[in-house]
C-alpha positions as CSV (number, residue, x, y, z in Angstrom):
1,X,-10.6,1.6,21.9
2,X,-12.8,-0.6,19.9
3,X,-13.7,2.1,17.4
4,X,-9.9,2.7,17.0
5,X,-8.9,-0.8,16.3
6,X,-12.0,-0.6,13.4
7,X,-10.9,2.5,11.9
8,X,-7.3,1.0,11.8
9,X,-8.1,-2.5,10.5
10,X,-10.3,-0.6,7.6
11,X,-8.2,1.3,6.6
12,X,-5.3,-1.3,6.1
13,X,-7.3,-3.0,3.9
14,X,-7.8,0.1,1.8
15,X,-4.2,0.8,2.0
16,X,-3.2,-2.7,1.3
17,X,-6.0,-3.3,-1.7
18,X,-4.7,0.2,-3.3
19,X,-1.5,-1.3,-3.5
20,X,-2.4,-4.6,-4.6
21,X,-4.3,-2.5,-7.5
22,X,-2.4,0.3,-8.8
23,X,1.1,-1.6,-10.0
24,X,-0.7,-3.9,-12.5
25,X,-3.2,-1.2,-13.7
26,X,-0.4,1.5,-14.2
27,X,1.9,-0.7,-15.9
28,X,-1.0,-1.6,-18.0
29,X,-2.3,1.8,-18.1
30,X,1.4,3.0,-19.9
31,X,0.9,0.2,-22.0
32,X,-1.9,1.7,-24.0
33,X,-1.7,4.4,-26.4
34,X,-3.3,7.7,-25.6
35,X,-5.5,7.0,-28.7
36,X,-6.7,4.0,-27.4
37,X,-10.9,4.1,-26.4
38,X,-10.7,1.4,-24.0
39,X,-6.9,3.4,-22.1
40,X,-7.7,4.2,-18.6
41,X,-7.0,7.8,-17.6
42,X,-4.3,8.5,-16.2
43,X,-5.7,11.3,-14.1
44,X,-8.1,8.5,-12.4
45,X,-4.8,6.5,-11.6
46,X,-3.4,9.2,-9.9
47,X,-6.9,10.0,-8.2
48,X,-6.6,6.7,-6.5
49,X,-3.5,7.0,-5.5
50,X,-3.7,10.6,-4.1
51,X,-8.0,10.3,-2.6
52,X,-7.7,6.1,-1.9
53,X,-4.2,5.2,-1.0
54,X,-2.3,7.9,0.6
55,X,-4.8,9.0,2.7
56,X,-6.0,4.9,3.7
57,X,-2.1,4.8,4.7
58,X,-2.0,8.2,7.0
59,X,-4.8,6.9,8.8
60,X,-3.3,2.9,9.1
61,X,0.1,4.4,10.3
62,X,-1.8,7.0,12.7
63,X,-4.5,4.7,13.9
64,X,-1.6,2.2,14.7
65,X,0.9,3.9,16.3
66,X,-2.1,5.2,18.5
67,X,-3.0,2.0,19.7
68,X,0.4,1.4,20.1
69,X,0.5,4.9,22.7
70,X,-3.0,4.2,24.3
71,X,-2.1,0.2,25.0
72,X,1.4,1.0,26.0
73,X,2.5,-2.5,24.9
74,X,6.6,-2.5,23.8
75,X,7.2,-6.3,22.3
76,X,9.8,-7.3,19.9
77,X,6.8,-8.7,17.5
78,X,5.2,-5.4,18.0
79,X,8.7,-3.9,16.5
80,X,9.0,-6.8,13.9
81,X,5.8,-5.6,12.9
82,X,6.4,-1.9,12.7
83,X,9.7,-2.8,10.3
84,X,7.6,-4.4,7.9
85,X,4.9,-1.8,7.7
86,X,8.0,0.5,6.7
87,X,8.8,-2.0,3.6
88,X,4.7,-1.2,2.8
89,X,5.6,2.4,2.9
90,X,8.6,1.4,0.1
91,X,5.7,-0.6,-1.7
92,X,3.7,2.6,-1.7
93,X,6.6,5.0,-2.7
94,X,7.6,2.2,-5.1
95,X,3.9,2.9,-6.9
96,X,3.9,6.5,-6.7
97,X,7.4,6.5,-9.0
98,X,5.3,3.8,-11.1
99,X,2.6,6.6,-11.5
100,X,5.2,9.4,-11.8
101,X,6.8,7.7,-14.9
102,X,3.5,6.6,-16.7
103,X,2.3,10.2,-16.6
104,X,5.8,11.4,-18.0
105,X,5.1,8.6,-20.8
106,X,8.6,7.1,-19.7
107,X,8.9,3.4,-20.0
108,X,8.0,1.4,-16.9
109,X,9.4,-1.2,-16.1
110,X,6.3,-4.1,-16.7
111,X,8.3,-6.8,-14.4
112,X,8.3,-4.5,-12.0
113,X,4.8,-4.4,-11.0
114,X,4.4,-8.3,-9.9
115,X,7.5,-8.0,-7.8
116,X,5.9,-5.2,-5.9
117,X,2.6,-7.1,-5.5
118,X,4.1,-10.1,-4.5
119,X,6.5,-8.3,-1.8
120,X,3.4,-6.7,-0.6
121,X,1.4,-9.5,-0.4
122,X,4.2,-10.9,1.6
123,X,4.6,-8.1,3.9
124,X,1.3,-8.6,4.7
125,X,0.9,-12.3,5.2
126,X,4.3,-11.4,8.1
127,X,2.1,-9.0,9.2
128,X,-1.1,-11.0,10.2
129,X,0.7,-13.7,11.3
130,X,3.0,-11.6,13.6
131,X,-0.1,-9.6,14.9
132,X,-2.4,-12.5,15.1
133,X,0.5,-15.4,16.7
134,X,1.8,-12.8,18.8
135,X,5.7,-15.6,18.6
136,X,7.9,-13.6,20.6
């Protein structure tokens, strides 16, 4: 169980520092012309997203919810908790329709990107505090 608790807590942070990332980097990333030397490539953008993020999230989500089987524990923080990993998943769609319009060269929207770092950052802070307080 150990081991599982790892794998879960490592890949929440690589899940949660992808998404801390990509907002500001794609809105800046769409900000650049394509002639410019120092623009980021877009294809690396989405090779974070699809090789980094996605994947860090399958394994958080699965990890969790098996701990969640294996422990058998049923709490209303424990469901608290679960609720707010569903407004991560949002943040993560949210980035992937970030990505979806830089790569079409459609206008993104540049206030857009703080928002979703802040609301994730605040998701998470919830988060740690429900798992580590345990309140109710």
């Amino acid at each position: 169980m150990p081991w599982l608790k790892l794998l879960h807590v490592c890949a929440v942070i690589a899940w949660i520092g992808a998404l801390l990332y990509l907002p500001a980097v794609i809105v800046a990333a769409s900000r650049r012309g394509e002639s410019d030397k120092e623009a980021l490539p877009r294809h690396l953008l989405r090779g974070v997203f699809v090789n980094l993020a996605t994947p860090a999230a399958l394994v958080a989500i699965a990890s969790g919810t098996a701990i969640f089987l294996w422990s058998g524990l049923l709490a209303h923080w424990l469901m608290v908790k679960l609720a707010l990993v569903s407004l991560l998943v949002l943040g993560h769609a949210s980035c992937a329709v970030l990505l979806l319009q830089a790569e079409r060269g459609q206008p993104v929207a540049r206030g857009f990107a703080p928002l979703l770092t802040l609301s994730s950052l605040l998701w998470l802070a919830a988060i740690a505090w429900l798992v580590l307080r345990k309140p109710f």
